[in-house]
C-alpha positions as CSV (number, residue, x, y, z in Angstrom):
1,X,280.9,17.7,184.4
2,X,284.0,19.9,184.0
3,X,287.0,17.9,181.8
4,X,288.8,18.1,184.7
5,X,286.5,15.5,186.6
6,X,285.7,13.8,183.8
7,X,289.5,12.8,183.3
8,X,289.2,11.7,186.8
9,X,286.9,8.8,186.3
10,X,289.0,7.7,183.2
11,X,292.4,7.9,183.5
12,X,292.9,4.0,184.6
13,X,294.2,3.5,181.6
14,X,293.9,-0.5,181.8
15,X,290.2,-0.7,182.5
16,X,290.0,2.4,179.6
17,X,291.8,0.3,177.2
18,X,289.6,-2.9,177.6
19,X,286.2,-1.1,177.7
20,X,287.4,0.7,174.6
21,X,288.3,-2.6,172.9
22,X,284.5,-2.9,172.9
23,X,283.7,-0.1,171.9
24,X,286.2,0.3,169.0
25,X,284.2,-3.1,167.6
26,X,280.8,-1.5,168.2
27,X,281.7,1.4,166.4
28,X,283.1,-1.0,163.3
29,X,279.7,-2.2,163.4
30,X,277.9,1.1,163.5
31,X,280.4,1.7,160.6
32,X,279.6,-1.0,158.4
33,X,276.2,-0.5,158.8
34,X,276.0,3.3,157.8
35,X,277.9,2.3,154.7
36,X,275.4,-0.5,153.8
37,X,272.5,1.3,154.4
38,X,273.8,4.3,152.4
39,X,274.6,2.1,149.5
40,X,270.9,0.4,149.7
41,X,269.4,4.1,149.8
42,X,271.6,5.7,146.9
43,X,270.9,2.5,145.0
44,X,267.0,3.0,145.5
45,X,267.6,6.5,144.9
46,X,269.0,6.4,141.4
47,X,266.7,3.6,140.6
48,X,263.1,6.1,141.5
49,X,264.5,9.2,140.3
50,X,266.0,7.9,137.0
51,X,270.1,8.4,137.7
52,X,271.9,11.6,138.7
53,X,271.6,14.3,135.8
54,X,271.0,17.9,136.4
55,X,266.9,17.1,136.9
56,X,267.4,14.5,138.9
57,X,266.0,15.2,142.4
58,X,268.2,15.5,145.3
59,X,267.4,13.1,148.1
60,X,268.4,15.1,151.6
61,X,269.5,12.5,154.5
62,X,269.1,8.9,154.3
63,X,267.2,6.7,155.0
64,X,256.7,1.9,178.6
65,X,256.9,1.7,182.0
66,X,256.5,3.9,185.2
67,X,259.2,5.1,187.0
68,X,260.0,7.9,189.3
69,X,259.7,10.4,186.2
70,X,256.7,9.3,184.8
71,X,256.3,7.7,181.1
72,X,259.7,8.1,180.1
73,X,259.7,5.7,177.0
74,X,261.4,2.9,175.9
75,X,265.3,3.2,177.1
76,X,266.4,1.6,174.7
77,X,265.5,3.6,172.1
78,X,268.3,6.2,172.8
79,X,270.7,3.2,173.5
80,X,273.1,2.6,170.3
81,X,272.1,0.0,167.6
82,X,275.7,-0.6,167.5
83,X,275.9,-2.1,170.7
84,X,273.0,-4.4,169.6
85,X,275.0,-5.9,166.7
86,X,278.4,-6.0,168.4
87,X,276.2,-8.2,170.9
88,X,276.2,-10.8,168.5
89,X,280.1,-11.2,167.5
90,X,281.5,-9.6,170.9
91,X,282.5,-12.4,173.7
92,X,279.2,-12.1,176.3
93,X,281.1,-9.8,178.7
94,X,282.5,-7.5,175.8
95,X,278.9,-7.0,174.8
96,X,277.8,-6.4,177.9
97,X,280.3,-3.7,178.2
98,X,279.1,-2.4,174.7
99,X,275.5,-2.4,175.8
100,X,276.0,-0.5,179.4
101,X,278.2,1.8,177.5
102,X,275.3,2.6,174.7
103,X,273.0,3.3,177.9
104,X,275.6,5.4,179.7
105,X,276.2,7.3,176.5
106,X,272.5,8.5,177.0
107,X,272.9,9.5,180.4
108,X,271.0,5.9,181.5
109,X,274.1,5.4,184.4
110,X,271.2,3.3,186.6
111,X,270.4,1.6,183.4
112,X,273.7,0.8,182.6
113,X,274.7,-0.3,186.3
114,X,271.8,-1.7,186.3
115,X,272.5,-4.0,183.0
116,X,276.2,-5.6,184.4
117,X,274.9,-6.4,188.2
118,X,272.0,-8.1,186.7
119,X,273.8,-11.1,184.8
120,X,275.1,-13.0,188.3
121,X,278.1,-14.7,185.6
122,X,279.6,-11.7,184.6
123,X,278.9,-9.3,187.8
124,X,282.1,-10.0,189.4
125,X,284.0,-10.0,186.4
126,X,287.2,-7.5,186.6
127,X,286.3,-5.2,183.4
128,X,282.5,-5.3,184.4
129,X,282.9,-4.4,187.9
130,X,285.4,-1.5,187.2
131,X,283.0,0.0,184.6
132,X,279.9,0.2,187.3
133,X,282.4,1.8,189.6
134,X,283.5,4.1,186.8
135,X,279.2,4.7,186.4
136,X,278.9,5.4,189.6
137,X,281.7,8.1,190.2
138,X,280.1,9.5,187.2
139,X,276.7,9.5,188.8
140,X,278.2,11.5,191.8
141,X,279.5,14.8,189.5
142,X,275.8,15.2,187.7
143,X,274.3,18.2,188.2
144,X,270.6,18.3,188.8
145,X,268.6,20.5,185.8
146,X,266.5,23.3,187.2
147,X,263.4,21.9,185.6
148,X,261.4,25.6,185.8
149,X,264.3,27.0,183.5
150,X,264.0,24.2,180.6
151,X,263.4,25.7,177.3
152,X,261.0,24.3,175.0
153,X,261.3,24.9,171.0
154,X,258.9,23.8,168.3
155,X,258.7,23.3,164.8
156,X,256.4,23.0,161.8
157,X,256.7,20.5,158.9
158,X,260.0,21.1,157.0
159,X,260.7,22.4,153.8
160,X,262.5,20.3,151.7
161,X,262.7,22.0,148.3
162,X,263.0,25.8,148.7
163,X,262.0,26.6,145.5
164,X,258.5,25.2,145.4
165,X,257.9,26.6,149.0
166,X,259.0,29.7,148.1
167,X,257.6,30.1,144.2
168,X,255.6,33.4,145.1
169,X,251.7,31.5,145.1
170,X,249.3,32.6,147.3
171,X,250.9,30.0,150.3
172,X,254.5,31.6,150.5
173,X,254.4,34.3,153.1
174,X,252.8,31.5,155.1
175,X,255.3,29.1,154.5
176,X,257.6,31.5,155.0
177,X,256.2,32.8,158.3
178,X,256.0,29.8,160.1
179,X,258.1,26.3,158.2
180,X,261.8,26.4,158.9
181,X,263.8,24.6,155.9
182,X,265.7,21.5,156.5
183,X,269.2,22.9,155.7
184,X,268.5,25.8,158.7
185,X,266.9,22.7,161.1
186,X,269.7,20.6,160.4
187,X,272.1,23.6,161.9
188,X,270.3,24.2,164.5
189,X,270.7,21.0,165.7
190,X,274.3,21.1,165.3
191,X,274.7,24.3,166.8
192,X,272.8,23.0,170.1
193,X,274.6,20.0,169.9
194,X,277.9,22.1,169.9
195,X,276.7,24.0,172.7
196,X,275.7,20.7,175.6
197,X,272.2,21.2,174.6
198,X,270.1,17.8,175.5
199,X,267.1,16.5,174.4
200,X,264.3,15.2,177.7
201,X,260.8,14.7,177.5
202,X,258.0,16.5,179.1
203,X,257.3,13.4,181.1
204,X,260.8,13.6,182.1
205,X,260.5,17.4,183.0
206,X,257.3,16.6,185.6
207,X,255.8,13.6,186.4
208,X,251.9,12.4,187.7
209,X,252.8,10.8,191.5
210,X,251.0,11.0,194.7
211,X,250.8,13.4,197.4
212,X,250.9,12.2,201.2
213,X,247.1,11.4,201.1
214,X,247.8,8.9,198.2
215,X,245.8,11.4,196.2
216,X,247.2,12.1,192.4
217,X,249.6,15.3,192.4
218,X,251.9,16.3,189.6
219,X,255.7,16.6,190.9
220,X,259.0,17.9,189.5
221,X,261.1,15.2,188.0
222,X,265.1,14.9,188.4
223,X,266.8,15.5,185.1
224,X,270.6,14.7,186.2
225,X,273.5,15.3,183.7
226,X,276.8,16.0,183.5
227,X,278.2,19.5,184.6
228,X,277.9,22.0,181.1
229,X,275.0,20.5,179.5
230,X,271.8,21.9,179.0
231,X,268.3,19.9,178.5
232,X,265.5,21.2,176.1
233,X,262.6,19.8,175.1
234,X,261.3,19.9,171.2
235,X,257.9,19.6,169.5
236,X,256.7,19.8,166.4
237,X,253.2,21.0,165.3
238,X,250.7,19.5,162.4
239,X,252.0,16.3,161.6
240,X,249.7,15.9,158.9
241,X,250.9,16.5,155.7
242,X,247.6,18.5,154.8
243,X,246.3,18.4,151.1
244,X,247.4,22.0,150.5
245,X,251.2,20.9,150.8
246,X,251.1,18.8,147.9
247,X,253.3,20.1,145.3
248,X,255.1,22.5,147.1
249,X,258.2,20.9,148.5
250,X,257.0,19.0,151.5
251,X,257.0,15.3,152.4
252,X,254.0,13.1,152.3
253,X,253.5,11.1,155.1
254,X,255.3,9.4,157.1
255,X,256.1,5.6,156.8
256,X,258.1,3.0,158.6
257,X,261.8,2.3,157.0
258,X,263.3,-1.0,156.3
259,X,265.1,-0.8,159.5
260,X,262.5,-0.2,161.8
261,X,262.5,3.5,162.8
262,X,260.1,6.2,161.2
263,X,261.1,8.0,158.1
264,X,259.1,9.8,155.4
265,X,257.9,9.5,151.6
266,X,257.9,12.4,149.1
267,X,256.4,12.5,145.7
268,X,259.0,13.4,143.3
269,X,258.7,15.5,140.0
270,X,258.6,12.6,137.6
271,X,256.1,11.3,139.8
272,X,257.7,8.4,141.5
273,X,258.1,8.1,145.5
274,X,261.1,8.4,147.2
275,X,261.8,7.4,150.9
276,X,264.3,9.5,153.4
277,X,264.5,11.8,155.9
278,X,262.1,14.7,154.4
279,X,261.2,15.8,157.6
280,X,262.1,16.4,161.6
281,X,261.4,13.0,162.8
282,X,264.2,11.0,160.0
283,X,266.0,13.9,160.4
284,X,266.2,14.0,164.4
285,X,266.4,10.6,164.3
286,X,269.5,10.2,162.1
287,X,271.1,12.8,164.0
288,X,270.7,11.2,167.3
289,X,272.0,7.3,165.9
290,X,275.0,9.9,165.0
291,X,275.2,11.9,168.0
292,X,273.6,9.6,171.1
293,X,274.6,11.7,174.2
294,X,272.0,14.9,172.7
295,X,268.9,12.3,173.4
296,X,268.4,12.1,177.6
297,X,267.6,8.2,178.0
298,X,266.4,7.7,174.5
299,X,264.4,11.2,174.7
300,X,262.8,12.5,170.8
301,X,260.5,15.3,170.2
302,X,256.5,15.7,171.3
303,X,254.3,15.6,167.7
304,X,251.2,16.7,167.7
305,X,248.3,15.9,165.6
306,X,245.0,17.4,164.3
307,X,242.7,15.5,163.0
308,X,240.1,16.8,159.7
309,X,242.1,16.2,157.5
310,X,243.8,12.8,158.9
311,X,247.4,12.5,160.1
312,X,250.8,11.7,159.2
313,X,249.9,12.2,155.7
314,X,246.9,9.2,155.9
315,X,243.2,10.7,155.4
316,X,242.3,9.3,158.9
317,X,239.7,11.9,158.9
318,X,235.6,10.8,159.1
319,X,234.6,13.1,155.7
320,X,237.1,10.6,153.9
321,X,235.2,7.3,155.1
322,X,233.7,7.0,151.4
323,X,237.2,6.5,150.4
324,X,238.0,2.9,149.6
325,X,242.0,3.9,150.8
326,X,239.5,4.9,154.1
327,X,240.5,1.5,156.3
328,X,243.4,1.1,155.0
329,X,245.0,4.6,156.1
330,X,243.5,4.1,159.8
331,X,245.5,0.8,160.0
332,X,248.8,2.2,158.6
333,X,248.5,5.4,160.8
334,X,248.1,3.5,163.8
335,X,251.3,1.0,163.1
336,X,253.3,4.4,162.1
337,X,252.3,5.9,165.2
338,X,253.0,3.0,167.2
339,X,256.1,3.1,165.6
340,X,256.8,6.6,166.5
341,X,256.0,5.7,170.4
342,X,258.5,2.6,170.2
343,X,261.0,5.0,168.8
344,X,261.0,7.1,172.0
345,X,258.6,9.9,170.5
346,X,255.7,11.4,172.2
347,X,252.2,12.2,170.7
348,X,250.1,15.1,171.3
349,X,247.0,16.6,170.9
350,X,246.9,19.9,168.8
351,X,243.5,19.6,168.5
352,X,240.7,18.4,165.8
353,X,240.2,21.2,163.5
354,X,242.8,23.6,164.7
355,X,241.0,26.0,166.4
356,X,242.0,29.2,169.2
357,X,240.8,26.8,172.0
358,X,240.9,29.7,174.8
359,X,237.8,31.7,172.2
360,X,235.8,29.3,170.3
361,X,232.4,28.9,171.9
362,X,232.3,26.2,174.5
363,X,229.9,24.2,172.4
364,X,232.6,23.7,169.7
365,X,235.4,23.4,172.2
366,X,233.3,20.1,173.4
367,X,232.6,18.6,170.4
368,X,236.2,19.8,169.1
369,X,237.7,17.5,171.9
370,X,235.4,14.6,171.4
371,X,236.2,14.2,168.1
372,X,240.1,14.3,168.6
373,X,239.8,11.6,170.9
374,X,237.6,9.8,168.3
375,X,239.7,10.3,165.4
376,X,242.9,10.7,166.5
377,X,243.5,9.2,170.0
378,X,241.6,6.2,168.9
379,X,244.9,5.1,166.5
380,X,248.0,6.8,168.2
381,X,246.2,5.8,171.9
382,X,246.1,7.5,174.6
383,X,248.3,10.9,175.3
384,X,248.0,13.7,178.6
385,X,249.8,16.0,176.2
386,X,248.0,18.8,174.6
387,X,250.3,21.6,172.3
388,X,247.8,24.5,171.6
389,X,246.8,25.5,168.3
390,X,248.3,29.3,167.6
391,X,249.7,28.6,170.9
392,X,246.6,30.3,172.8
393,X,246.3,29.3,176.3
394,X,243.0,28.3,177.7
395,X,243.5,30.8,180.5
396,X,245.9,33.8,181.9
397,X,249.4,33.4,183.6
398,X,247.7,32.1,186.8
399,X,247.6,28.3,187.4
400,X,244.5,26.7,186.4
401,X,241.7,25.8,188.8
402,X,238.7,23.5,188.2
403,X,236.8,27.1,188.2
404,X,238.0,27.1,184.5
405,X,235.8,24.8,182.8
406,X,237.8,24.1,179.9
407,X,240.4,23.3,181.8
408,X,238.3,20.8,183.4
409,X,237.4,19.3,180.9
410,X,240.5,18.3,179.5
411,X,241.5,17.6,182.4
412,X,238.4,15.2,182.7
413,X,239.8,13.8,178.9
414,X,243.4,12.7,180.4
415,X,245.8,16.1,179.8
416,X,247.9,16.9,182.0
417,X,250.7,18.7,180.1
418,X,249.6,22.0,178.8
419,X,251.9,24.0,176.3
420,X,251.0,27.6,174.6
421,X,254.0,29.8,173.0
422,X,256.1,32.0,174.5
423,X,258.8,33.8,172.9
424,X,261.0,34.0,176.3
425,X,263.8,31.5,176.8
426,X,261.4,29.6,179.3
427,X,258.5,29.5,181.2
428,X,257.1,26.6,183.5
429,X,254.5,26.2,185.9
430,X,253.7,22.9,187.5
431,X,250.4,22.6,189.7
432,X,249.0,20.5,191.9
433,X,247.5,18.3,188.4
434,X,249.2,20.1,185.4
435,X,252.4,20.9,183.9
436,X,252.4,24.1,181.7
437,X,255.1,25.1,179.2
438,X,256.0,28.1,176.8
439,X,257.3,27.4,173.5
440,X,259.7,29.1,171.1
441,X,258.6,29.1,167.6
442,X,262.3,28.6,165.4
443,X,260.4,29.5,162.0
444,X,261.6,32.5,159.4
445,X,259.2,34.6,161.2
446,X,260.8,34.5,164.5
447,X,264.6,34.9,162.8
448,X,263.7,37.4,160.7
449,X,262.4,38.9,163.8
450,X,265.5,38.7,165.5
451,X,268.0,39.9,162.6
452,X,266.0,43.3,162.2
453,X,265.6,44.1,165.8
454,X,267.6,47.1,166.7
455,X,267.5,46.8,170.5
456,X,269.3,44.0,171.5
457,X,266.9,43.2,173.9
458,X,264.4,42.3,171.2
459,X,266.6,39.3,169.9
460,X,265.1,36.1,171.3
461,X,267.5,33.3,170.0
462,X,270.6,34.3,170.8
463,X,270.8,31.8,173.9
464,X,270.2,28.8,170.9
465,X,272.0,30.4,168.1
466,X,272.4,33.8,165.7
467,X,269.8,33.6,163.4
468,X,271.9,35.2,160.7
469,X,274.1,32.5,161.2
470,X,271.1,30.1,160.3
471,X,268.6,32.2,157.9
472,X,267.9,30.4,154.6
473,X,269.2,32.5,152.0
474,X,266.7,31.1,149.2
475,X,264.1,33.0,151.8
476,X,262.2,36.0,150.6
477,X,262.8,39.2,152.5
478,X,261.2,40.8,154.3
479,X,259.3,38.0,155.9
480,X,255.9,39.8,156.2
481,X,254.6,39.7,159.8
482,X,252.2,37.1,161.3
């Protein structure tokens, strides 16, 4: 929406002034809380890593149903917990206002409207009814997202301390290659958030309907937002925290914070465990509480899990069943990953042991699949999403056809979204049972790429950012090529 519109819908100042009144107390609130919680967390902080001197660690960050789009989540997640507290002090209509406003902020304008006609005692209430008009001339100026021009960018797990990553042992130039540190993620997302960039889902992108014979059939979904902004979608690869990490500035695994959402542990030099955001989700997570309107109707990233050697930093795997932590890990993974699916995050499939899905020999593919579904599906349930491993496809450029069997097969195991990489700013094709997407790999390999290219044409972030605007400097040069 241009500013000049968007002035439009808000300059009667009266109605602006009492549905700011709301929001002025909700973002108190939000206030308040931030200042709590970052007193809890530096408290905790200093108390597992011994007070601030010059060895002392530094903690980065702190601490469904269907619908016309398909599984879009829960809502709420991308509404404001501000507005939920503010509900509690606010006179009812107030935080009714506060509420629809948190959902609007997210681009939710149905859900929103939606909220104030539904309680018959405040519906016809002055302020209420002139902020679902003001919804509803808002809903009139979106613009409707060209779903086949989405781009889709993906991660590995972060690097939190640059100096362990990058200590010259035998896994640097991986590393290196391929893991993006947090200070470069956390100005990327700043630099897309500068820019209109907005976060959407997959199922948000295409959605499983019907066709006119009732029979299942895959159909573009309507991402609508206001005039300048752009949606993406983001994923983020091996969510494991695999064995050969340990030690070298990663987190651990993934747990659930004291207020609910998903965060992440990390074992710290003197040996004690520290919580915060060590990794994308916290991170993406904190950013979005901070910056609402960059998540489309409580939209997060897809995360995708293999499987031998467990996930989200518990040994879920089978080979680990001798281990007496063996139970105990299933049943925490599960409640993390059902945390992660309450929180607005989609799971994927990346695969059991990690393997070039389009070459291994079929008999492997097979019994590959089966055992994601049995060690991985059976505790973060049942996903269509499948992000492959060295992002080779399972088949050419052409759309896939029951002649391909491997396509048929996971199409036979539930899949229905199919993403390979693809350096290009986008690529879609949506089929008659499939959605497939490219994805941009944002790792030192792919910067480094882009800051020695001497034709222009061979840069392939500019659209997103300048990648010597972003490039780590504790990196070592020249990153080697993959």
């Amino acid at each position: 929406m241009s500013r000049l519109n968007y002035g439009k819908h808000y300059l009667r100042r009266r109605r602006q002034r009492r549905l700011q009144r709301a929001a002025i107390v909700a973002a108190c609130i939000a206030g308040i809380g931030i200042c709590v919680t970052g007193a809890v967390f530096l408290g905790k902080h200093l108390k597992n890593n011994g007070g601030t001197g010059a060895n002392a660690p530094v903690v980065i960050g702190q601490e469904s149903s269907e619908n016309t789009q398909g599984e879009s989540g829960d809502a709420s997640a991308g509404a404001s917990d501000a507005a939920t507290a503010a509900a509690e002090i606010l006179s009812p209509a107030a935080a009714l206002l506060a509420q629809a406003k948190a959902l609007a902020t997210g681009y939710d304008y149905d859900g929103a409207i939606a909220l104030l006609s539904s309680d018959s005692q405040y519906a016809s209430d002055p302020e209420v009814v002139a902020a679902m008009a003001d919804y509803e001339a808002i809903k009139g100026s979106l613009v409707r997202a060209n779903v086949g021009k989405i781009t889709h960018v993906f991660f590995h797990s972060l690097v939190v301390d640059n100096k362990k990553a990058f200590d010259g042992d035998s896994d640097e130039a991986g590393y290196n290659q391929v893991m993006t540190t947090i200070g470069e993620f956390e100005q990327m997302l700043q630099v897309l958030y500068d820019k209109g960039y907005v976060l959407v889902r997959l199922h948000d992108m295409a959605y499983e309907g019907t066709d006119e014979n009732g029979s299942p059939a895959m159909k573009a979904g309507d991402i609508l937002l206001p005039e300048g902004k752009t949606p993406f979608v983001m994923s983020q690869d091996d969510l494991c925290y695999y064995p050969y990490m340990t030690g070298d500035g990663f987190a651990s695994r993934m747990v659930i914070g004291e207020d609910g959402k998903p965060t992440c542990e990390m074992k710290m030099d003197d040996g004690s465990i520290s919580t915060g955001a060590y990794d994308l989700v916290p991170i993406l997570e904190n950013f979005i509480q901070e910056h609402p309107d960059f998540s489309y109707k409580g939209a997060r990233a897809v995360l995708a899990f293999t499987g031998y050697e467990g996930i989200l930093g518990y040994r879920t795997a089978a080979s680990y069943a001798d281990s007496e932590t063996y139970e105990q890990d299933r049943q925490d993974a599960a409640k993390v990953a059902q945390c992660l699916r309450d929180n607005g995050w989609e799971l994927a499939s990346h695969s059991w042991g990690h393997l070039n899905l389009g070459t291994v020999e079929w008999d492997r593919f097979k019994a590959d699949t089966d055992k994601w579904e049995n060690e991985v599906e059976s505790l973060i349930g049942p996903t269509d999403i499948i992000l492959y491993p060295f992002g080779a496809d399972i088949g050419d450029w052409h759309p896939y056809t029951t002649e391909n069997p491997r396509y048929e097969y996971l199409h036979q195991m539930g899949f229905r979204y199919f993403c390979n990489v693809d350096s290009n700013p986008y690529w879609v094709q949506i089929g008659d049972d499939f959605m497939r997407q490219g994805r941009r790999n944002l790792d030192g390999y792919r910067m480094w790429k882009d800051i020695t290219a001497e034709d222009p044409s061979h840069r392939k972030l500019d659209d997103l950012f300048r990648a010597e605007d972003i490039f780590d400097p504790d990196r070592p040069t020249p990153v080697p090529d993959m």
